[in-house]
N, C-alpha and C positions, 0 to 999 in steps of 0.2 A: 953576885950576879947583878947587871943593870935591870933597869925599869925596863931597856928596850926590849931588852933578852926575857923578862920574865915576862912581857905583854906576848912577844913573839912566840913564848913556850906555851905559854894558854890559847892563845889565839889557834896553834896549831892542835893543841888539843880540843878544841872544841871544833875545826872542821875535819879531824881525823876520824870522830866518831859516825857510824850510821853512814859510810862517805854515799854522793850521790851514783851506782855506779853499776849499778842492776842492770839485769837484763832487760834493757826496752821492752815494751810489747805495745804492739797495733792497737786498738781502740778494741779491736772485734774479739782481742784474745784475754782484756779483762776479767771479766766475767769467768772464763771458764777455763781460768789457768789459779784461781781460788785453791783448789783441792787436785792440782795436776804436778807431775813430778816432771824436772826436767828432760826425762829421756821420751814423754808422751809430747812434747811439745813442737817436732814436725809434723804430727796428725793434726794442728791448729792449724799449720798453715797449708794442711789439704782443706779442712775447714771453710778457713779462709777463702779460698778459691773455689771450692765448693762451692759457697756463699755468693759469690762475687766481691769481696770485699778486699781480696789484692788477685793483681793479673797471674793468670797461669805462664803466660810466655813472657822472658826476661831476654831483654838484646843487646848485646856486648858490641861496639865498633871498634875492630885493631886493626894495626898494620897489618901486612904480611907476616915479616920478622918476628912481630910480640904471636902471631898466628900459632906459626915453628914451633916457638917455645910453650905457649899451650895444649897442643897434640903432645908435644915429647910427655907431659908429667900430669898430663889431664888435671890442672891445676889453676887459679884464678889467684890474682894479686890482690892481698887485702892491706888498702894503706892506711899510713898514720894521718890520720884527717892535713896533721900542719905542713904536711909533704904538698898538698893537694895544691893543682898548676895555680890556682885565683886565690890571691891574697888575701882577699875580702872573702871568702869561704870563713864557713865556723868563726865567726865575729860577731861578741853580743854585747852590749853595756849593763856592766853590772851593776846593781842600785845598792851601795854601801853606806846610806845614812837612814840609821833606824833612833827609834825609841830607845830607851835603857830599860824599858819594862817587854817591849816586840824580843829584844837580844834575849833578857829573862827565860820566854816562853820559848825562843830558838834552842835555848839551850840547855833546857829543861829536858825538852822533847829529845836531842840528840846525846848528851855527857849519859855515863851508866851512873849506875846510883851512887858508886862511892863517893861520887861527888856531892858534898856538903851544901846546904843552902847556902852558906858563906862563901862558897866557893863562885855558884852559880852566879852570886849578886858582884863577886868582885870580876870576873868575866866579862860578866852584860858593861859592869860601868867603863873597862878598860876598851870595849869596841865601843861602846858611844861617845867615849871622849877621842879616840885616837881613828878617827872613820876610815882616814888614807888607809892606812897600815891594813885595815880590817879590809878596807876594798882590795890590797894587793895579794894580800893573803889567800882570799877569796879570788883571784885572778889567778895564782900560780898554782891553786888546789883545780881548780876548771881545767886550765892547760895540760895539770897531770892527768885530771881524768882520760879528756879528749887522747892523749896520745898513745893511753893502753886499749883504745878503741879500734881494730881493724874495720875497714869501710871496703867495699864495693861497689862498684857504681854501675847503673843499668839504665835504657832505656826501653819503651817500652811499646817499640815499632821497628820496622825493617825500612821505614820510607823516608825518614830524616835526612833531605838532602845538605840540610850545615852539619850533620851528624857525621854525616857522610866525606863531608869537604876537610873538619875537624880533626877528627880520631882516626879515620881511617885514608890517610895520607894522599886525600881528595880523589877517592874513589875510586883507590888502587888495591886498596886494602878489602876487607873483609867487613860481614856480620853476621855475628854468633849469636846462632837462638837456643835457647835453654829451655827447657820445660820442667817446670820444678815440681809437679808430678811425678815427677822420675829421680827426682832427689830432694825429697824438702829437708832433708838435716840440711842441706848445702843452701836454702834459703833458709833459715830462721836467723836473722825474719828480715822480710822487705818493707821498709816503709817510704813512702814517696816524699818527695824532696816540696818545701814549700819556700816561695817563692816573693820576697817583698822587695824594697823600695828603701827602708831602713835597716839598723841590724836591730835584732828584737832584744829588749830588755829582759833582765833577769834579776829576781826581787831572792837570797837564799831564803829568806824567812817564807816564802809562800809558794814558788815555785820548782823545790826539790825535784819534785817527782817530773818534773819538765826539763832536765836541763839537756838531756839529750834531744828531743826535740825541739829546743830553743840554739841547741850549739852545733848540731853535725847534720841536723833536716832543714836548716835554714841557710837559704842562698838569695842572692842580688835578685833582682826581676829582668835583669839582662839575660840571663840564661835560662829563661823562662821557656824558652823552646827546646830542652833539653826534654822538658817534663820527666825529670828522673828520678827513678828508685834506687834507694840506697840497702843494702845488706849490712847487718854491725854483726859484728863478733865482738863481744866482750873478753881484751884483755887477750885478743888472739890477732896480732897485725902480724903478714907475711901470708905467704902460700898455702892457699888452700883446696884439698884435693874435691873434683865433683866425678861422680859418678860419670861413665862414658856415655850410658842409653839416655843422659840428660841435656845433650849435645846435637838436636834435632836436626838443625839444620845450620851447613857454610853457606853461605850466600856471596857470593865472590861483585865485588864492584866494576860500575859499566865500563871502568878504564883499566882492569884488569885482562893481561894479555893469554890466550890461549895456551901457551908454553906455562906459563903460572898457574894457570889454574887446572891443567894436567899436574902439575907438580906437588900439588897441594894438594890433591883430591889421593892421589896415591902415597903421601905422606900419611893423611888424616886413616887410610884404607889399614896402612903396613904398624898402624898404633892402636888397629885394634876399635876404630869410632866405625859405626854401622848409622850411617848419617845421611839424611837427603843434601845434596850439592844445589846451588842454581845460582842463576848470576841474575844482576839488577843490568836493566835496558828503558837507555832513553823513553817516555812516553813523546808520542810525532807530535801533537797539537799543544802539549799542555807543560807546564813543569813538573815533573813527575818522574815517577820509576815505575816499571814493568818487572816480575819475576821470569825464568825461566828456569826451567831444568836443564841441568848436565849430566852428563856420564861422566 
């Protein structure tokens, strides 16, 4: 076997173990998911909202068309972060020049024990001499993460008029309000998108436990008026079913035609959703939307 191959074969064994890949959790749900089992953990995020500490109402803008298809399977799209429309989404610079004694303590912490002191010392020296390698490695173990990650993406109003011009095929389309009181398996968990200027560095020796927050909650500050919540499902992208009673309200847009939005009201009616309708209306003096009710 080469030098390249057997630095290649360590190097994979040592970000193989411990990988970084857990279920995220909020700040608010640390503490008190210690001694909690997985199936208690949508009572965190009544909690949560309980608390104030994430929003009870979550706001989807679709087309018409993606509408259809949402009524027919009472279902929401969870994608693979790299699919997602902006390039520069999930983009972070990885810091791959350490110490040969930081590599030591990295790898200490993550190999199981049958690994040898000798073992751990000839690892650490082959990442500190070979750093590319150790940074690439570390780049295509991130990328595997991220892509076994389903995302959902939310906002977290009904009034977004670029939301509006955006996603919902400039204000022809629809907005779906969700109340996750009514289904919070279907939110675990929302955490809100943060918003910079750079993409944010990522150190493996010290910020494991961040890297979902550093790769799939970080976006440009161009899109800073989205102010959005993201949903992850670990390790579960594609279709995901939500309860019907969690489907509060269609809200049909100001440029949506009367013929459409009978159409769609008795679609949403014949699939079983017991939903409030209304449509968004110009406000007269100001830029703005106004609600109204429909039958």
């Amino acid at each position: 076997m080469s030098e390249s191959s057997v630095i290649n074969r360590n190097f994979k064994l040592l970000l193989s173990a411990k990988s970084p890949s857990a279920e995220p959790l909020p700040a608010i749900f640390k503490h008190e998911t210690a001694n909690m089992s997985l199936e208690n953990l949508p009572e965190l995020v009544k909690l949560g909202i309980f608390q104030k500490q994430i929003p009870q109402y979550f706001f989807k803008y679709r087309t018409l068309e993606s509408l259809e298809k949402i009524l027919e399977n009472n279902s929401l799209w969870f994608s693979n972060p790299l699919d997602f429309n902006d390039p520069f989404d999930c983009q972070i610079v990885v810091e791959g020049n350490h110490t040969e004694e930081e590599l030591k303590e990295l790898i200490k912490r993550t190999v199981t024990s049958t690994v040898s002191d000798a073992q751990v010392a000839q690892l650490a020296k082959e990442a500190a001499t070979t750093p590319e390698k150790w940074e690439k490695i570390l780049n295509n173990s991130i990328t595997n993460i991220m892509s076994r990650n389903g995302v959902c993406c939310f906002a977290v109003n009904e009034s977004n008029l670029l939301m509006w011009s955006h996603y919902s095929n400039s204000h022809k389309g629809v907005c779906l309000k969700f109340d996750a009181l009514k289904d919070p398996d279907f939110f675990v968990f929302p955490l809100p998108v943060n918003y910079q200027s750079e993409y944010p560095n990522y150190n493996h020796l010290g910020d494991r436990q961040d890297i979902l927050k550093s790769l799939i909650l970080t976006k440009s500050d161009h899109w800073k008026y989205e102010e959005e919540q993201r949903v992850l499902k670990t390790n579960q992208v594609g279709l995901h079913q939500f309860k019907k009673p969690a489907l509060v309200e269609i809200i049909f847009g100001c440029r949506c035609t009367e013929e459409d939005i009978k159409k769609y009201i008795d679609l949403a009616k014949s699939h079983g959703f017991e939903t409030k309708f209304k449509k968004a209306v110009k406000k007269h003096r100001k830029y703005g939307l106004d609600f109204m009710d429909v039958n």
